[in-house]
N, C-alpha and C positions, 0 to 999 in steps of 0.2 A: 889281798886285803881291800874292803871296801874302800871311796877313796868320799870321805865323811862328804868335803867340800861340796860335792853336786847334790844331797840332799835337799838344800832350800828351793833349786832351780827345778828339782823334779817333782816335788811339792807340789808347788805352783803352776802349773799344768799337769799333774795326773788328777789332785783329788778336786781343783776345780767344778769336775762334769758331778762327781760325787757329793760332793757337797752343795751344787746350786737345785739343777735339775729344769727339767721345763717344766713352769707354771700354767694350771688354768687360769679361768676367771679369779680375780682377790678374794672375794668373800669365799668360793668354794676351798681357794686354796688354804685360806686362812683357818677352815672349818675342819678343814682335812688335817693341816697339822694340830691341829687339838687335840681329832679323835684318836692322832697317833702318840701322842704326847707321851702317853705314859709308857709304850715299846721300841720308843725311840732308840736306836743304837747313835753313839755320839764321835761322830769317825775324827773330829778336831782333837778331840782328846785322846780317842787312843792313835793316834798321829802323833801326837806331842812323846806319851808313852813309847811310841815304835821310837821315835828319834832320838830318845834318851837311852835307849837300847843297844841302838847302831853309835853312840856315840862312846857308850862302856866299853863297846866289844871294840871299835876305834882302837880306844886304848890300850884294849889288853892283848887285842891281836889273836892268835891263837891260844893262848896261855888258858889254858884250865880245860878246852874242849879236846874229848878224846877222838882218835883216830877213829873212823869208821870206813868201811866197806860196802861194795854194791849189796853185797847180799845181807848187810845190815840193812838199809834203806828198805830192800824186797821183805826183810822181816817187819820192818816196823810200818809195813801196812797191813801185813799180813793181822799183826795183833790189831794194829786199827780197825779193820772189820771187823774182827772178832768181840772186840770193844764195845762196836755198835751195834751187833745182833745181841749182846748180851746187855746190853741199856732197853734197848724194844724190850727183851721180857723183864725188866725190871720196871719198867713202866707199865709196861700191863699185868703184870701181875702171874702170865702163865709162864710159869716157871716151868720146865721138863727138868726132874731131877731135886738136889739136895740145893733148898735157895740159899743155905749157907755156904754151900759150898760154889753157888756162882757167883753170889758176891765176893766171895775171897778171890776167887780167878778174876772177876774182872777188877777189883783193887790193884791186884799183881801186876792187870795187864796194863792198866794207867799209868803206876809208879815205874817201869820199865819203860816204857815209852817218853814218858817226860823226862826219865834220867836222860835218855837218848836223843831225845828230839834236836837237841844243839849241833850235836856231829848230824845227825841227819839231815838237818837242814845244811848246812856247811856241804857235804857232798852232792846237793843239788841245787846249789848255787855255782861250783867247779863246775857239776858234768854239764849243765845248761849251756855257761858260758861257753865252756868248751865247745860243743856243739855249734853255736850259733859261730865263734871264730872261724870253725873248721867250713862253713857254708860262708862267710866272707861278709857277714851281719857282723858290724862293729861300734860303728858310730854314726850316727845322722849328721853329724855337723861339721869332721871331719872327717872324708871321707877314705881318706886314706891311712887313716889314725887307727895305730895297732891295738888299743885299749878298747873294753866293751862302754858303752856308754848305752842309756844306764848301765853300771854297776847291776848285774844280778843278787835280788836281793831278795829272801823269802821268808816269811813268816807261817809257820803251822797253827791251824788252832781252828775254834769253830765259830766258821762264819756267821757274820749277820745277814738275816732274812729281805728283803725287799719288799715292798709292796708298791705294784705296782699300779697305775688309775689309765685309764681310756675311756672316752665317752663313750656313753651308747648306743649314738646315731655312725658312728662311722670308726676305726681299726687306728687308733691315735695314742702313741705315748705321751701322756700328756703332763705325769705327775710320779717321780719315785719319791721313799722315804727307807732307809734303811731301818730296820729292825734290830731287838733284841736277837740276837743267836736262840734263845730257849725259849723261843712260844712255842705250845702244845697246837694241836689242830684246831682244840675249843675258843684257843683264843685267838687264832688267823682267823676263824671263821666268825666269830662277834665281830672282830675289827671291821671285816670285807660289810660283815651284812649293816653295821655302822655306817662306813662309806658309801656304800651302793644308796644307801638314802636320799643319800644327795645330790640322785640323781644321774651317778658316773657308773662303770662298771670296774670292779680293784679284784685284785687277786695279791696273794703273799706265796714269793716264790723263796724256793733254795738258791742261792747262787752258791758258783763252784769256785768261782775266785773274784777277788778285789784289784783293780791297779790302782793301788795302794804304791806307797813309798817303803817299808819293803813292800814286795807282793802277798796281797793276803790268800792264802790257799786252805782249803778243808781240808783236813787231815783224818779223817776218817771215809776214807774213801777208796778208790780202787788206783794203785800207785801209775797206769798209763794212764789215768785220767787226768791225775795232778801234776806227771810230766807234762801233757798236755795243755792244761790250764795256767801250769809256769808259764810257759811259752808265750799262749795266748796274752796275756794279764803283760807279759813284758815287751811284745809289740806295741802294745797301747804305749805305754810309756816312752818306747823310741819313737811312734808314730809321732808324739806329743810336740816333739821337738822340728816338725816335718810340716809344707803346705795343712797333707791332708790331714794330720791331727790337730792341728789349729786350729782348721774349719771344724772339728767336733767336737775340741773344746767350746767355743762357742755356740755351737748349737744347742751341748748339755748345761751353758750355763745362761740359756735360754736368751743370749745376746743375737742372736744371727740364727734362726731355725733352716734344716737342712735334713731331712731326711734320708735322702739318698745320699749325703758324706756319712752319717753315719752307721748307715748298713754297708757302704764300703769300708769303712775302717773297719766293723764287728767282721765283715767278708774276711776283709786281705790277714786279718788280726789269724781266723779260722783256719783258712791255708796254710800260713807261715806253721805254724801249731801243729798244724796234725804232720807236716815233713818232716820235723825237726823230730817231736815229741814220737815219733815212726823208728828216726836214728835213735834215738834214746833208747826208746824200748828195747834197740836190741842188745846194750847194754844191762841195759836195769832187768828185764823180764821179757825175753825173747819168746815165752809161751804164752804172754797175756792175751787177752782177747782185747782191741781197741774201742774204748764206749758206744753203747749201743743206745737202743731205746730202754723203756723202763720195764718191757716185759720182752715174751717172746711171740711170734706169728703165730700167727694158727695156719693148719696146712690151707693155701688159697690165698692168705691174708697179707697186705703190703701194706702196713702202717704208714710209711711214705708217701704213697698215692693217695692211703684213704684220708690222711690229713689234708694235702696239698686239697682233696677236690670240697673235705669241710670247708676249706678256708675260702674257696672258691665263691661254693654256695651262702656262703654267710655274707662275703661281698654282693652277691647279687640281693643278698633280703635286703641289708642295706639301702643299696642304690638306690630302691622302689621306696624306701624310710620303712618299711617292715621290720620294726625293732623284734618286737614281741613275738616275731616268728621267727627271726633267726634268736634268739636267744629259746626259743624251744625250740629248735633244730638241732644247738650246741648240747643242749641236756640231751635230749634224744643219743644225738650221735657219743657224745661220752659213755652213754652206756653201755653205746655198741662198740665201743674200743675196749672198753672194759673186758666186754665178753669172749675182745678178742687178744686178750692178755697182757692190754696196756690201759695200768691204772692211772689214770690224770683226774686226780682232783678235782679240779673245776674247771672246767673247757667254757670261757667267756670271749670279748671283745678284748681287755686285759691281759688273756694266755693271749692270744695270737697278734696286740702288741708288743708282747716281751718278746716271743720268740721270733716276732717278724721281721726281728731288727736283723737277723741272721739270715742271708741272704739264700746258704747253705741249708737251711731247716726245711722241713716240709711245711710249717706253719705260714710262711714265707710264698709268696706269687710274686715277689720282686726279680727281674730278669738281671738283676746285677751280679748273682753270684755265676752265671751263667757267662756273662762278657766278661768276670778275674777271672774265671777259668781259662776261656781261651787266653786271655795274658799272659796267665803263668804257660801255660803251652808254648806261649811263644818266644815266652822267654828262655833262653838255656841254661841259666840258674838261678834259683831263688832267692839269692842277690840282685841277678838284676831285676827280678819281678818284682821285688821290694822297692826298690832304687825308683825304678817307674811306677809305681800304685801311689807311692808315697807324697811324688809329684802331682797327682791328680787334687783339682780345686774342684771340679766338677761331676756332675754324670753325664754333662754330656764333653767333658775332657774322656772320660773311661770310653765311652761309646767311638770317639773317632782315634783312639788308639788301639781301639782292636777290628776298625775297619777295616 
């Protein structure tokens, strides 16, 4: 049972970065939340909501949720794709087959899935915790303290959208704004071409999870992913409590900017994640495949390298102030990714601030994900790599601990 009491505490530094963000200039920023005004997602309130929830279930304990099984869980993602191929063709209209009769199955597959979702989440919140015990990831604060801290804590359901802003002279997070979960493309794409007016460059992404108080995770999705992204989303929240998530509280709540703490935090967050959510898998779905990119190679093709040397070259237009030519380089080279089986929407200064916070991405020239790697090498388990990442205030702390 969750243990209600740590809720305010973990409030209070998770949604923090969530709810401030770093600011531009006043007047743009001020312009910016207007133009987003009306697909604003309002994460205070459903905060308030989540806490009301966690305080029922408090009460009731286990009582009313039924027993589930690993291969319950491997089902109800199973339906959850199924779910979402069958909402695309109801949204477009191409139906293959009797549309009565895929609306009835996808009705089916909703009401079965929300019957379930309660035991479902409940079994992965156990197996997580489990997991992270069984690797000696406990508590940040006591370190000897046999209890998980945070509490694992998860919410299914679909996420709100982001949007995010970076100017156009140079590769800067400069501005998020959470979304509605259900804008259509036509209306990311009015928002972005709204804000791009003003001079910034914005993009509206998916994100795969919240460090939310519980953890907010998409649920329609591929289930090593959202082991995955459990993971991920609840390092933030230990880190929270830690040197180096303090310093990224502050950076996202634009008090103390710091770039390099928080592509170590997104880093060591990435790591820890893909180990654990590795042992997961071979519980949950030992034949999954582990997330890839969004298409597949073409024979010759390494979407890896050919992004790394985009982001390269975009930096170099950059430097020289050559906006308007790396911004037609990015169109250009989107196409040619396209052609080579990876659809990206819009390849801007904005894509390659969101993802460049990930030190592990190929969108990414930061040399940080490069020095936690030899860390965790040299650590002999991912307790202690954690234990010392955790520790770090700086990048140039990370740099002379893996001299």
């Amino acid at each position: 049972m969750k243990r209600l009491w740590l809720l305010p505490a973990s409030l209070f530094f998770i949604c923090l970065p969530a709810l401030c963000g770093c600011a531009p200039s006043h007047e743009t920023d001020r312009r910016i939340e207007a133009i987003a005004r009306p697909y604003r997602f309002h994460l205070a309130a459903w905060e308030c909501r989540a806490i009301l929830r966690e305080a029922g279930e408090f009460c009731l304990g286990d009582a009313g949720i039924p027993e589930a099984s690993v291969q319950d869980v491997t089902g109800y993602f199973q339906r959850a794709r199924r779910i979402k191929e069958l909402e695309k063709l109801t949204d477009t209209g191409r139906y293959v087959g009797d549309p009565a009769a895929i609306l009835e199955e996808l009705a089916g597959l909703r009401e079965e899935n929300s019957a379930k979702r309660r035991s479902i989440i409940r079994v992965l919140e156990v197996e997580v915790g489990k997991a992270l015990r069984e690797n000696g990831i406990t508590n940040p604060l006591l370190k000897e303290a046999d209890f998980g801290f945070p509490p694992v804590a998860v919410y299914l359901g679909s996420l709100p959208r982001l949007l995010v802003v970076s100017p156009r002279e140079r590769i800067e997070r400069i501005k998020d704004v959470l979304l509605l979960p259900d804008m259509d493309e036509v209306a990311m794409e009015s928002l972005e071409a709204e804000v791009d007016r003003l001079g910034v460059s914005s993009l509206v992404v998916e994100l795969g999870g919240l460090a939310t108080y519980p953890t907010y995770i998409a649920d329609d999705g591929d289930l090593s992913y959202a082991l995955e992204t459990i993971v991920h989303e609840w390092v933030h929240q230990y880190l929270a409590f830690t040197p180096l998530g303090f310093r990224y509280v502050l950076d996202r709540a634009g008090l103390r900017r710091d770039q390099d703490i928080v592509t170590i935090n997104e880093t060591v967050a990435d790591i820890v994640a893909e180990e654990i959510s590795a042992q997961l898998c071979l519980r949950f779905c030992p034949d999954a495949v582990s997330k890839g990119g969004t298409g597949g190679d073409s024979p010759g093709f390494d979407f890896n390298r050919a992004m790394r040397e985009i982001r390269l070259t975009v930096d170099e237009y950059l430097s020289r102030g050559e906006v308007e030519a790396a911004e037609a380089f990015m169109k250009e080279k989107r196409q040619y990714l396209e052609q080579n089986g990876y659809y990206i929407r819009k390849l801007n200064q904005a894509y390659f601030a969101f993802h460049g916070t990930y030190a592990d991405s190929p969108a990414s020239v930061s040399p940080i994900g490069e020095e936690l790697s030899r860390l965790r090498q040299q650590c002999a388990s991912l307790k202690e790599f954690l234990a010392k990442a955790s520790s770090l205030g700086s990048r140039e702390a990370l740099s002379g601990m893996v001299d």
